[in-house]
Every structure is written in structure tokens, then in C-alpha cells.
VMD Tcl script that builds the backbone (N, CA, C; Angstrom):
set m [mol new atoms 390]
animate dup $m
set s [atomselect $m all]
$s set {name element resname resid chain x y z} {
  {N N UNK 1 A -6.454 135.743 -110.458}
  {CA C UNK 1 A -7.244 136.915 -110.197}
  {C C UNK 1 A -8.594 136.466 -109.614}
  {N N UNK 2 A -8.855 136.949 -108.542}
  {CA C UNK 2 A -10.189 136.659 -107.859}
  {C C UNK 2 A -11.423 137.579 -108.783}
  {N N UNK 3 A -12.720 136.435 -108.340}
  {CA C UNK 3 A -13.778 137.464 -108.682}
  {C C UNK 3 A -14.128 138.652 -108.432}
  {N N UNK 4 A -13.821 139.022 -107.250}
  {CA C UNK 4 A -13.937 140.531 -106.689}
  {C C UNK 4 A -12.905 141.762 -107.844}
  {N N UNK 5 A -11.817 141.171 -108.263}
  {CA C UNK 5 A -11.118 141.928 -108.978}
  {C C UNK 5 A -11.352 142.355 -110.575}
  {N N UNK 6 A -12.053 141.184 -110.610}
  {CA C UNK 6 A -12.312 141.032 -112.162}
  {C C UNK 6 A -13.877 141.276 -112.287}
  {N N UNK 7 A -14.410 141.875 -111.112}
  {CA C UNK 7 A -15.813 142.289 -111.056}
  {C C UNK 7 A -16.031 143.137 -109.972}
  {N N UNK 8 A -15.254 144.388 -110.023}
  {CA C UNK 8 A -15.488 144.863 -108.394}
  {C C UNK 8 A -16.641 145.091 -107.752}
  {N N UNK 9 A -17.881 145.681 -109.604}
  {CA C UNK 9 A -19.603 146.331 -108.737}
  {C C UNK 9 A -19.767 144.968 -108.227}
  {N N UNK 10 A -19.485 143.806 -108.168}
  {CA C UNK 10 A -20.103 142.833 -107.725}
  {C C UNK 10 A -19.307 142.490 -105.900}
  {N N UNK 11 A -18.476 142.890 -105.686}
  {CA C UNK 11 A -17.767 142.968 -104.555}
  {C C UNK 11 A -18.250 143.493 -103.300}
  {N N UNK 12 A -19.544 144.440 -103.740}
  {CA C UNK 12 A -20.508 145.068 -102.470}
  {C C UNK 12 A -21.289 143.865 -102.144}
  {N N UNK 13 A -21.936 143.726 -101.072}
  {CA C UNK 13 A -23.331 143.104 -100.937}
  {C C UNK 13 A -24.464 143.276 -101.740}
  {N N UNK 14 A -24.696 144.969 -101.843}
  {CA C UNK 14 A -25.940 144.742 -102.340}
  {C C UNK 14 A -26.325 144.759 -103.798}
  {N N UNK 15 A -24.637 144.653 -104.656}
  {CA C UNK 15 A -25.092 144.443 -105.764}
  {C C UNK 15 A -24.576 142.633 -106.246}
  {N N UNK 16 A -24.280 142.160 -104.651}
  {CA C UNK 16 A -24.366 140.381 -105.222}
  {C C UNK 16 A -25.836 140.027 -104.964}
  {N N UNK 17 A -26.664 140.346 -103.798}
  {CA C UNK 17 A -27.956 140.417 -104.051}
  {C C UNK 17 A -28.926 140.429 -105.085}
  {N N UNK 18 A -28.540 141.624 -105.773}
  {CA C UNK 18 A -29.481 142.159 -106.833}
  {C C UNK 18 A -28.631 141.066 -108.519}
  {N N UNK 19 A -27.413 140.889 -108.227}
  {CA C UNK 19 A -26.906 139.732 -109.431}
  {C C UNK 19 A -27.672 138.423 -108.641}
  {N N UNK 20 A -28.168 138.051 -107.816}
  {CA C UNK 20 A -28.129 136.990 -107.506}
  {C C UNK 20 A -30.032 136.574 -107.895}
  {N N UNK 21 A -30.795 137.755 -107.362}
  {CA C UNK 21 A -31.847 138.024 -107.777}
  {C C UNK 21 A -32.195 137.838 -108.958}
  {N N UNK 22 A -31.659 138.799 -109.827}
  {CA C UNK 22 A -31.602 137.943 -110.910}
  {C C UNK 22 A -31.615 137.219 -111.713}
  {N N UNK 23 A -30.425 136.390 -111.069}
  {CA C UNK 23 A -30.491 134.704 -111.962}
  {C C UNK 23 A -31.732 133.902 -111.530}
  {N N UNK 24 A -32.249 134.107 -110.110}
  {CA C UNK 24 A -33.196 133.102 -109.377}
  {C C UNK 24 A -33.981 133.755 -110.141}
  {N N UNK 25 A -34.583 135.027 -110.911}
  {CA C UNK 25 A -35.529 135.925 -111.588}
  {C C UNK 25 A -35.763 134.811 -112.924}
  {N N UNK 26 A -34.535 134.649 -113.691}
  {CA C UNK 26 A -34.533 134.097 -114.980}
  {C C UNK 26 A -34.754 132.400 -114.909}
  {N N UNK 27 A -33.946 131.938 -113.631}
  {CA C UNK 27 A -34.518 130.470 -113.681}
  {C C UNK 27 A -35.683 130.365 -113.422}
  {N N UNK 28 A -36.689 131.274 -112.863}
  {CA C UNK 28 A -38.145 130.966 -112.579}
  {C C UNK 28 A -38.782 131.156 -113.605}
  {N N UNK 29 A -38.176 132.134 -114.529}
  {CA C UNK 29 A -38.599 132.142 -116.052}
  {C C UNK 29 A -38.714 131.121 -116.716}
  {N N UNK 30 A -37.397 130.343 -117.126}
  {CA C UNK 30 A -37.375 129.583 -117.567}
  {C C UNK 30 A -38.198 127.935 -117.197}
  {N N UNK 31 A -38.683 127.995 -115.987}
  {CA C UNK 31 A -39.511 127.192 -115.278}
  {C C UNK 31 A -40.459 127.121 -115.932}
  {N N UNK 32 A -41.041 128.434 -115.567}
  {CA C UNK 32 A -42.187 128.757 -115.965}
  {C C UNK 32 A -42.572 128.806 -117.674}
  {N N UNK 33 A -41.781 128.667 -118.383}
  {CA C UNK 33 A -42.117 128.578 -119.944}
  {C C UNK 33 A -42.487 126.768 -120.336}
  {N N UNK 34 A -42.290 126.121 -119.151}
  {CA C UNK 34 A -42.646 124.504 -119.356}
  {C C UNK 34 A -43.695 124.348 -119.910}
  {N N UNK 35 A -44.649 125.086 -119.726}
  {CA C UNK 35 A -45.956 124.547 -119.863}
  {C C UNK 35 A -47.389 125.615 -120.396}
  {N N UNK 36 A -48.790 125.170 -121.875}
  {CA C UNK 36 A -48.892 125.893 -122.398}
  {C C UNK 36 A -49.922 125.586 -122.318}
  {N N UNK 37 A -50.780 126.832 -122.428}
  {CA C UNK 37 A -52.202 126.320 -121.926}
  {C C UNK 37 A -52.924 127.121 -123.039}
  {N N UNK 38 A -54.569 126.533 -123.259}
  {CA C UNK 38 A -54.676 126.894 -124.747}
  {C C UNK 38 A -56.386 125.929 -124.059}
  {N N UNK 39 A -57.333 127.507 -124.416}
  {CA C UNK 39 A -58.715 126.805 -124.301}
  {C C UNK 39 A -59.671 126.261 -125.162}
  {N N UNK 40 A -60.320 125.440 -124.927}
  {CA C UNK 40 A -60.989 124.653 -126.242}
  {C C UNK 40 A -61.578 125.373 -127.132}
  {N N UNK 41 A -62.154 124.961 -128.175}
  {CA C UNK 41 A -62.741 125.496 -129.639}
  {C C UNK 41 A -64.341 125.960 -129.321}
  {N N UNK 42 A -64.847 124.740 -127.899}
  {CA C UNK 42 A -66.363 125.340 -127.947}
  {C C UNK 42 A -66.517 126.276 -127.305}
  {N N UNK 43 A -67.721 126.684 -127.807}
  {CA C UNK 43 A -67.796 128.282 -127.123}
  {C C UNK 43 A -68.635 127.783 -126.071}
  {N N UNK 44 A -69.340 127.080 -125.783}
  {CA C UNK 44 A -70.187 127.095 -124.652}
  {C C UNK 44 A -69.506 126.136 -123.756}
  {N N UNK 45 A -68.158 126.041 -123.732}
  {CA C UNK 45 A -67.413 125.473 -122.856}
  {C C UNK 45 A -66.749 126.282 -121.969}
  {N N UNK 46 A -66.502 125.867 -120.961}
  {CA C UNK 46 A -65.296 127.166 -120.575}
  {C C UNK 46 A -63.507 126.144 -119.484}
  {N N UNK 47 A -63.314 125.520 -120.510}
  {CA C UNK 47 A -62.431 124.578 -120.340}
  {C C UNK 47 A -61.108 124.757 -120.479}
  {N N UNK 48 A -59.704 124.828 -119.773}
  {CA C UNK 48 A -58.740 125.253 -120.797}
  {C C UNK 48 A -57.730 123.958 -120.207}
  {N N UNK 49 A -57.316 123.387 -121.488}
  {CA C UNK 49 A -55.907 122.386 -121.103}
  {C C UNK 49 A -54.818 122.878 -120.694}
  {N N UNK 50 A -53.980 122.201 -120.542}
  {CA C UNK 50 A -53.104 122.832 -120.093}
  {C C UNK 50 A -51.961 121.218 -120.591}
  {N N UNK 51 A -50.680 121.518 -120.879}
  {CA C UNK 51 A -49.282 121.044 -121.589}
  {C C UNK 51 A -48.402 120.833 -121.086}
  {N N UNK 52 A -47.645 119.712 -120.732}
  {CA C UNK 52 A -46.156 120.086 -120.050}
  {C C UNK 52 A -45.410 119.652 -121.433}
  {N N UNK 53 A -44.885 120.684 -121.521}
  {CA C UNK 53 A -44.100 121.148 -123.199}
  {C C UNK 53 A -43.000 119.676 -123.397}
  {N N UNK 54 A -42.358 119.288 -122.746}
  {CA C UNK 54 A -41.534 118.691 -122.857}
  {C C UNK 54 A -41.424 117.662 -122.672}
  {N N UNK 55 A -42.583 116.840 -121.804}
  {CA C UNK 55 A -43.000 115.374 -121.960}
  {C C UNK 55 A -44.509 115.167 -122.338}
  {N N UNK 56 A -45.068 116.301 -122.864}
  {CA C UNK 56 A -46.410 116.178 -123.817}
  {C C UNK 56 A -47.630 115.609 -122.329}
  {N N UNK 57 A -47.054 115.417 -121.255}
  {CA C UNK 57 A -48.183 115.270 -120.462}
  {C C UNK 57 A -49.812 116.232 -120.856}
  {N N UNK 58 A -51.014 115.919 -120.691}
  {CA C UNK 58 A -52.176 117.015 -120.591}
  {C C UNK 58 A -52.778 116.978 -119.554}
  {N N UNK 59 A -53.495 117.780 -118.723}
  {CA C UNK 59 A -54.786 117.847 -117.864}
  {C C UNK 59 A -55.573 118.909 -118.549}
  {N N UNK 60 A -56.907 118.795 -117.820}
  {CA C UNK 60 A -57.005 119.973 -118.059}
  {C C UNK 60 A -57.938 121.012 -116.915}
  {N N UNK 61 A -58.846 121.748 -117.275}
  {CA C UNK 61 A -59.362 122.419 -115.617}
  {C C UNK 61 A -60.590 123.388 -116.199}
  {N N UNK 62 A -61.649 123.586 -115.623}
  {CA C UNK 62 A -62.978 124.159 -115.852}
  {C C UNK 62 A -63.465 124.762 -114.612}
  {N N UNK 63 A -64.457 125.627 -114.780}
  {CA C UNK 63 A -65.207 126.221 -113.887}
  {C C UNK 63 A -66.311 125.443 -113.578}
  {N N UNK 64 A -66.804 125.344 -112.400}
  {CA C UNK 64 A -67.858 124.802 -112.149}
  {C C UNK 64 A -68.216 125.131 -110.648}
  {N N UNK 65 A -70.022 125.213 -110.657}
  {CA C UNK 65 A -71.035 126.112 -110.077}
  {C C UNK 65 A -71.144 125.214 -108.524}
  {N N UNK 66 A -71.029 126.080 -107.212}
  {CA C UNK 66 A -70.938 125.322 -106.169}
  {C C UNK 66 A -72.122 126.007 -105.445}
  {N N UNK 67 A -73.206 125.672 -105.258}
  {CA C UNK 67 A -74.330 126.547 -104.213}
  {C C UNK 67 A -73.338 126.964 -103.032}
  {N N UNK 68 A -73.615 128.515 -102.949}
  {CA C UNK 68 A -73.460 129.074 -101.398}
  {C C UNK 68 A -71.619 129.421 -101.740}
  {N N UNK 69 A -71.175 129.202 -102.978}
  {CA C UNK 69 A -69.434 129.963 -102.996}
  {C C UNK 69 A -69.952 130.704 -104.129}
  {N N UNK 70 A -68.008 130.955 -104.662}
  {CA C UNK 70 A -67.628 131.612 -105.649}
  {C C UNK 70 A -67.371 130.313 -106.883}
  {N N UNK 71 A -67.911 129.484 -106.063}
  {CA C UNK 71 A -67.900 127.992 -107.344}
  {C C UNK 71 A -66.316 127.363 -106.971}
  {N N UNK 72 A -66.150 126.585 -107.995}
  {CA C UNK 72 A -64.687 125.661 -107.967}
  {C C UNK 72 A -64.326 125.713 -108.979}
  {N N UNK 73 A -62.399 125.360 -109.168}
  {CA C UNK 73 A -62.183 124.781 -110.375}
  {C C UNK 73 A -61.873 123.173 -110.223}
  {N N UNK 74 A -62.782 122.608 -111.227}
  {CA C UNK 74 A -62.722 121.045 -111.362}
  {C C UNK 74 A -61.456 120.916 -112.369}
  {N N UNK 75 A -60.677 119.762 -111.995}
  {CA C UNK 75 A -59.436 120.011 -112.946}
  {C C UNK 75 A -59.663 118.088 -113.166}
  {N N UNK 76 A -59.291 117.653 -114.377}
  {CA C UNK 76 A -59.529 116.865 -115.152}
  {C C UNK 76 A -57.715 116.127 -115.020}
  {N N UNK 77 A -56.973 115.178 -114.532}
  {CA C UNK 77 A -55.972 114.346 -114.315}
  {C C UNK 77 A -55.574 114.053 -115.758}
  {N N UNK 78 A -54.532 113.493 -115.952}
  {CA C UNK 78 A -54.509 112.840 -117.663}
  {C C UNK 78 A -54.425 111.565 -117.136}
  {N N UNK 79 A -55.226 110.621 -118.246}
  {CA C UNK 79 A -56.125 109.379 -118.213}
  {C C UNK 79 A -55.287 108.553 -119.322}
  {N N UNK 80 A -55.658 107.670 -119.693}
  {CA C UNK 80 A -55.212 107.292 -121.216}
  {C C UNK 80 A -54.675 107.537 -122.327}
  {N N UNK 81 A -53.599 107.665 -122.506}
  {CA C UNK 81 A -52.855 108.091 -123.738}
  {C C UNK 81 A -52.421 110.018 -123.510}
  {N N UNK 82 A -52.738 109.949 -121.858}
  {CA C UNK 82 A -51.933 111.669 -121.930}
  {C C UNK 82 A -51.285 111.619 -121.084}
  {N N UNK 83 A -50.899 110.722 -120.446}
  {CA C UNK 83 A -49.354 110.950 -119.502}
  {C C UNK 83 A -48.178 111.083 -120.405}
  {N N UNK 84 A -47.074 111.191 -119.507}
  {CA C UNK 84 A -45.859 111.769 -120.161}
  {C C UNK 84 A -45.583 110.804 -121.315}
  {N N UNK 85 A -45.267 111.101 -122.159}
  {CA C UNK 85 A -44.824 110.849 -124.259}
  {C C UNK 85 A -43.006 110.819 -123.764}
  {N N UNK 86 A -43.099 110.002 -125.030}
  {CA C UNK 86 A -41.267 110.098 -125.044}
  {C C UNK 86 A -40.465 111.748 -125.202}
  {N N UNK 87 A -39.817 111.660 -124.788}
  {CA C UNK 87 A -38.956 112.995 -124.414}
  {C C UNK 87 A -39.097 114.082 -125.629}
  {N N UNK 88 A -39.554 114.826 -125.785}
  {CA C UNK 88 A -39.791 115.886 -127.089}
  {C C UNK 88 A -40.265 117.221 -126.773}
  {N N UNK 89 A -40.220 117.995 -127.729}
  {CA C UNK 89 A -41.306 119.549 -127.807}
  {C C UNK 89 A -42.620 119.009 -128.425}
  {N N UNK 90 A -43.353 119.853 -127.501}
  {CA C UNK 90 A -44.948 119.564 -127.538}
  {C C UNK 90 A -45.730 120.677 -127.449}
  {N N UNK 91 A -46.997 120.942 -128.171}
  {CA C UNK 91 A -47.656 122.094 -128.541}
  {C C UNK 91 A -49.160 121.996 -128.504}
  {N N UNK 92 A -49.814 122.561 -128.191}
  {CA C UNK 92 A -51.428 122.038 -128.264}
  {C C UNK 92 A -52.114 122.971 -129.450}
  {N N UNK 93 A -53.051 122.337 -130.053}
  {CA C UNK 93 A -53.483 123.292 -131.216}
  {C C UNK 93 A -54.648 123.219 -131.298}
  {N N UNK 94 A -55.611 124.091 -131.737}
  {CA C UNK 94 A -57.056 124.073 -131.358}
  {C C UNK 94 A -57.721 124.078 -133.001}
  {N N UNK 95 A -58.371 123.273 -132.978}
  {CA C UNK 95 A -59.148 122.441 -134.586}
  {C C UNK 95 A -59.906 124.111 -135.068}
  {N N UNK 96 A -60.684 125.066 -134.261}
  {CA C UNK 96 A -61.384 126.525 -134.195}
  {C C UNK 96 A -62.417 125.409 -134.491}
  {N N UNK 97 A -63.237 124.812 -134.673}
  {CA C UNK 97 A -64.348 124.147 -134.533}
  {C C UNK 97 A -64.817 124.185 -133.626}
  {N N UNK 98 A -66.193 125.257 -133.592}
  {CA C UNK 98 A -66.818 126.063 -132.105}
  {C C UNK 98 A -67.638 124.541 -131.932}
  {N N UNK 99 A -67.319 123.720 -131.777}
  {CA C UNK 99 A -68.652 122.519 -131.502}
  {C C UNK 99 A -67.558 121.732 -130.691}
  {N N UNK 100 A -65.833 122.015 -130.836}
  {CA C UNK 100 A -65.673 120.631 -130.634}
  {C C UNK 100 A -64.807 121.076 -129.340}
  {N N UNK 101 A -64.584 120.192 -128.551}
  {CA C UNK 101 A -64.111 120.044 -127.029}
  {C C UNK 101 A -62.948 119.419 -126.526}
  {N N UNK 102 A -62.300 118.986 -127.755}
  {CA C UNK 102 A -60.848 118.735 -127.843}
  {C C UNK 102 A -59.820 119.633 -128.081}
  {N N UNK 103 A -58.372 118.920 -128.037}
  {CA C UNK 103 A -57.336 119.669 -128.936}
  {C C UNK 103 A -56.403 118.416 -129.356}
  {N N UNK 104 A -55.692 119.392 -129.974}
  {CA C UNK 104 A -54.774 118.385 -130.695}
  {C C UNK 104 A -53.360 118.693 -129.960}
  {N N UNK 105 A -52.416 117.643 -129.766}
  {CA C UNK 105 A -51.391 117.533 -129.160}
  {C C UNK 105 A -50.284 117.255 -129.798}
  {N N UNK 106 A -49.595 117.863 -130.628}
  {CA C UNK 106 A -48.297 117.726 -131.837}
  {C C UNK 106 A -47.333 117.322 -131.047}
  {N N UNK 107 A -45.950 117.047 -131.473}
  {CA C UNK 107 A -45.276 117.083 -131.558}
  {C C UNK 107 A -44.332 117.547 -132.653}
  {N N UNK 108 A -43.652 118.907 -132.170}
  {CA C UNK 108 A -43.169 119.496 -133.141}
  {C C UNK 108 A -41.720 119.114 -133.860}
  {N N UNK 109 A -41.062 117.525 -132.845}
  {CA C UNK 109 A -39.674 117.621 -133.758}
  {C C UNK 109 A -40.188 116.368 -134.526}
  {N N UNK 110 A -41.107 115.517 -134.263}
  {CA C UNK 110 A -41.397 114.473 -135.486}
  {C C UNK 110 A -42.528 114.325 -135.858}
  {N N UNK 111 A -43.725 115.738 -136.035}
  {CA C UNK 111 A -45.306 115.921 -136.473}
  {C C UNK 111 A -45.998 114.788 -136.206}
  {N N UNK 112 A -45.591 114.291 -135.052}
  {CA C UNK 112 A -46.932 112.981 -134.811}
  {C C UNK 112 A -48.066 114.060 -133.993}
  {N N UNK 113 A -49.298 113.595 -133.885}
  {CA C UNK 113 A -50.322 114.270 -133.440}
  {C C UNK 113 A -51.340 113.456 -132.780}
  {N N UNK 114 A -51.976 114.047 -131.793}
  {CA C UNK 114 A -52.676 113.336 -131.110}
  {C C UNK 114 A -54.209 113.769 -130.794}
  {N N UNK 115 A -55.511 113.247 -130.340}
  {CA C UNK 115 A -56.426 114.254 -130.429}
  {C C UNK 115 A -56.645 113.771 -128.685}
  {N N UNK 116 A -56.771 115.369 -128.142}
  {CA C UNK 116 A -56.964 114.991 -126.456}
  {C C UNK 116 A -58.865 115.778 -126.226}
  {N N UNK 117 A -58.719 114.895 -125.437}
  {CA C UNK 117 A -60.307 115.450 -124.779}
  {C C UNK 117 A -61.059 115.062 -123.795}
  {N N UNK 118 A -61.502 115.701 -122.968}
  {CA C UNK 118 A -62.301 114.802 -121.089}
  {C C UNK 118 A -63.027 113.870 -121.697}
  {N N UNK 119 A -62.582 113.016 -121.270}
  {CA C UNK 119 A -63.560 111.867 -121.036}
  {C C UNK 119 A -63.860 111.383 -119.678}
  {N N UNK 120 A -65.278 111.218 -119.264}
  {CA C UNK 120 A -65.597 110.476 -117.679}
  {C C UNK 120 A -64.830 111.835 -116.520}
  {N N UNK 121 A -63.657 111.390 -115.985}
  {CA C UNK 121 A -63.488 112.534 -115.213}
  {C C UNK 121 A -61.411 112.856 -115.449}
  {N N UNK 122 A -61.141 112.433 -116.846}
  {CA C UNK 122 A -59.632 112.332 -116.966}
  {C C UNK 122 A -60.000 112.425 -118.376}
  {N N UNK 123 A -58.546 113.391 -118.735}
  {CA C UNK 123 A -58.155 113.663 -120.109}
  {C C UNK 123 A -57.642 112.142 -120.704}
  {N N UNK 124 A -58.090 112.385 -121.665}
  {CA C UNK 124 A -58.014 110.659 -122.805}
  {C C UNK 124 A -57.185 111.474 -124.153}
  {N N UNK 125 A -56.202 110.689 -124.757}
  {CA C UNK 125 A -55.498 110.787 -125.593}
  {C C UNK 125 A -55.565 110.024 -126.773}
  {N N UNK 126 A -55.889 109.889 -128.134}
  {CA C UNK 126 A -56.194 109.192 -129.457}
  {C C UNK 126 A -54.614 108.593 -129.264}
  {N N UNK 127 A -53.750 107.706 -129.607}
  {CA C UNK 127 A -52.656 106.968 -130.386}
  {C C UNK 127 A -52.031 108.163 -131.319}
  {N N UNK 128 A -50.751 108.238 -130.823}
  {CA C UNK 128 A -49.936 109.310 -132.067}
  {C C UNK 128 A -50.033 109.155 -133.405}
  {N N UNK 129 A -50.336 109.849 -134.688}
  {CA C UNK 129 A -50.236 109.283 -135.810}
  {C C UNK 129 A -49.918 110.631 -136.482}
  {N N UNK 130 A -49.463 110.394 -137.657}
  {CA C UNK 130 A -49.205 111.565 -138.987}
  {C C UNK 130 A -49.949 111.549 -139.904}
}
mol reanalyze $m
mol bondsrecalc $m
mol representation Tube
mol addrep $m
């Protein structure tokens, strides 16, 4: 039995289109859930990291004042101890300590933790520990 038979609404054009739409709809979803962004604790910062969920990579990215624009965003590379981590789920968590300018970088299938924060002009990463 062909697909057309065993699916006829799908046998028009314009409803393989709109099935096809769709799926490209949900894989961009699912793309897009990679990565989690979460802004620091100080208040007189205006900084937000940003996560790639699944190899714990960090950067992160800020506003900053340009004479004669609408300003820039300066975005911060990962530096030392924040490139990609061994293969896992990864989460960023914020200490709420309005003073402090880090976050913390878990790992949620074996609670190791990490403390991330700009340093110089690249995100720097503490050594995993529990």
C-alpha cells in the first residue's frame, strides 16, 4: 500500500507543504532549545551568558556605549575552562547575589559545578567540582 493510500489528505500538494512545514517548524524548535541564557546576579551589570546545553560551552554578551550610534553588543568568547565539557546536560544558575558577576555552570546528570565569569575579554571557567 502506497503512502498516498494510507494517507490520502496528504496526496494533495498543498497539504504535503503544510505536513512538510511543519516538521522543518519542529526541527527548528528543537534547534533552538540548545541553548540557555540567564543574566547575571549584579544589578549594575547588564550582562547575560549564554549555554550550549549539551556540551556546557559559555560566552557571554553586554551592552556597551558607542559615541554617535545606538551603541554595540560586546560579546565575551569562552576562554579557559568554558569550551565544550564532556558530552552532558548543562544548566546555568545564578548565586541572586546582586554584587556578583558570575554564574554557575552544573551539570545536571553528575552535579559537578563550575563557577563562570569575564575575565580580561573571554569567559573563564573554575575546574568542575561537587
Amino acid at each position: 500500500m502506497t503512502w498516498a493510500l494510507r494517507f490520502p489528505c496528504l496526496a494533495k500538494p498543498r497539504y504535503r507543504l503544510v505536513a512538510l512545514a511543519a516538521t522543518i517548524g519542529a526541527a527548528q524548535s528543537a534547534a533552538a532549545a540548545n541553548y540557555e541564557f540567564l543574566a547575571c546576579p549584579a544589578t549594575d551589570l547588564n550582562r547575560v551568558y549564554r549555554l550550549d546545553r549539551a556540551t556546557g560551552e559559555i560566552g557571554a554578551c553586554q551592552y556597551g556605549l558607542k559615541e554617535g550610534s545606538a551603541g554595540v553588543t560586546l560579546c565575551y568568547p569562552p576562554g579557559e575552562g568554558a569550551g565544550p565539557q564532556a558530552p552532558s546536560e548543562y544548566s546555568l544558575v545564578s548565586s541572586h547575589h546582586i554584587g556578583e558577576s558570575g554564574v554557575f555552570r552544573v551539570d545536571l546528570r553528575t552535579g559537578m559545578m563550575s563557577v563562570c565569569y569575564v575575565l580580561n575579554d573571554a569567559v573563564v571557567c573554575t575546574p568542575p567540582a561537587r
